[in-house]
N, C-alpha and C positions, 0 to 999 in steps of 0.2 A: 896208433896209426892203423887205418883201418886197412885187409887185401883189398887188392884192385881185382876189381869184378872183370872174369876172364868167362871168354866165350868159344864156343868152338861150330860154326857155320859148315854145313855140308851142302855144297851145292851141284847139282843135277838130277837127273830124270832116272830112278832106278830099274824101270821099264826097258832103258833102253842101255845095254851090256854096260860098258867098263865108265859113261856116262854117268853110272849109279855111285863112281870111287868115294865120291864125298858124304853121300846118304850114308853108305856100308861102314866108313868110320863114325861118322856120328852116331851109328847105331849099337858099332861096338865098345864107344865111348860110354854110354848109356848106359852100357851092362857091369863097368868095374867100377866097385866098389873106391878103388885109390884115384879114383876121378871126378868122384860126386860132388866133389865142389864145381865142377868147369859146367857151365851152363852149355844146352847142346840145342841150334835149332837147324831148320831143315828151310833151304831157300832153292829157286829154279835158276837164279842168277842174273834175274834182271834187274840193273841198278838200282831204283828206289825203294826194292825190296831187300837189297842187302843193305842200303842205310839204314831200313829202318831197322832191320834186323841188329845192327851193331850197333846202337842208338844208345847210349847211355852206359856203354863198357868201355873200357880200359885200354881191356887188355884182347886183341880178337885174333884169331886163326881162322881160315879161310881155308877148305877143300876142296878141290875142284878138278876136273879131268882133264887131258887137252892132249891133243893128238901135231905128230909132227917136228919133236924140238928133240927124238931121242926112243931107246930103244922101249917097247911095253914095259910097264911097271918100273921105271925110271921115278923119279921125284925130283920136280923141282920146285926149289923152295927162292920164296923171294918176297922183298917188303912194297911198299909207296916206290923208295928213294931207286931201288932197284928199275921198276919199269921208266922211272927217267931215264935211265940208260938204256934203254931198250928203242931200237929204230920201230920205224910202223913196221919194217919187214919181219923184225924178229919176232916181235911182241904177233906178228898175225902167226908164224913157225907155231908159236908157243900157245897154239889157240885151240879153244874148243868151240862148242853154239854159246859157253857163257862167257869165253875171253874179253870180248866188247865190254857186259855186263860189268864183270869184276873191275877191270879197268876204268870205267867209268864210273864207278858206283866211287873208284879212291881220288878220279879228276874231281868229281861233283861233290865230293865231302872234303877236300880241299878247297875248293872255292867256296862253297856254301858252308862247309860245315856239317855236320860231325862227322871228322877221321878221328879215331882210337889215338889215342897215343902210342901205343906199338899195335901194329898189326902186319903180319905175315902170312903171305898166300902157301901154301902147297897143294901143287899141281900134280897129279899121277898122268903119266902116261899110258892113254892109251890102246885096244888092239881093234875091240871091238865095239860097235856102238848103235846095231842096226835093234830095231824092238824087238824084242823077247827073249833076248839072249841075256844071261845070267855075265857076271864078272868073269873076264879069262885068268886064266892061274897067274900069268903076268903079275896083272891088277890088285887081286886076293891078295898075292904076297906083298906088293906095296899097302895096301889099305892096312895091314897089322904092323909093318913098318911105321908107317904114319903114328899111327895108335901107339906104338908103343915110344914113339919119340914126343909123342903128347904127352905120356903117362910120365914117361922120366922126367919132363921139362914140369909138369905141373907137382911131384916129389921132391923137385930140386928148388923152386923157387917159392921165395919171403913174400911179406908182406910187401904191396907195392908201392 
């Protein structure tokens, strides 16, 4: 039985402050060693670019910023079946410039095809997001959160 080929998508603009949360884990996804199986790429978050980005895996994680739904450096984590239950109002609360993007990119790979068979977003919260500003400490401490609930998840789990 072969693994299921796993991915891990960071999406946003690292230019502009806590915007960059998904780049900063992918990045430090990149650097450990007990992760070098999970494939890592780097997306802006506009739907057809994240299809094609998850185009032929499995298994996919989604990073992404999004301001509104909770305090800085909060995480939240959610699948497909999740944003069914989410009203337009909450799903906009829970929104970044790529909320549309991501949401659409999992409407449009259900009706067309290709959705992963498992795929979960995690969203960081948050502070700041104007250009040139670095990650707030908020953020930072979520992005090695993330990362390290990647690392365990990707130690903990078989062949798929």
């Amino acid at each position: 039985m072969s693994e299921a080929r796993r991915l891990v998508v960071g999406v946003g603009n690292p230019d502009a402050g806590d915007d960059g949360a998904g780049i900063a884990v992918v990045r430090l996804l990149s650097r450990r060693h007990d992760c070098a199986h999970l494939e890592t790429r780097v997306c802006t978050g506009e739907a057809s670019a994240l299809i094609e980005a998850w185009t032929g895996f499995d298994d996919v994680v989604i990073v992404d910023s999004c301001r509104g739904a909770g305090p800085p450096g909060s995480v939240h984590t959610f699948t497909p079946d999740d944003l069914d239950r989410y009203t337009a109002v909450e799903a906009r609360r829970c929104g970044s410039t790529h909320s549309l993007g991501v949401a659409t990119a999992i409407g449009l790979a259900r009706a067309l095809g290709p959705l992963p068979s498992r795929l979960v977003v995690h969203a960081v919260e948050g502070r700041l997001f104007d250009a040139g500003n670095a990650l707030s400490s908020e953020v930072a401490r979520a992005v090695h959160e993330v990362v390290a609930r990647l690392g365990r998840r990707s130690s903990e789990a078989g062949p798929g």
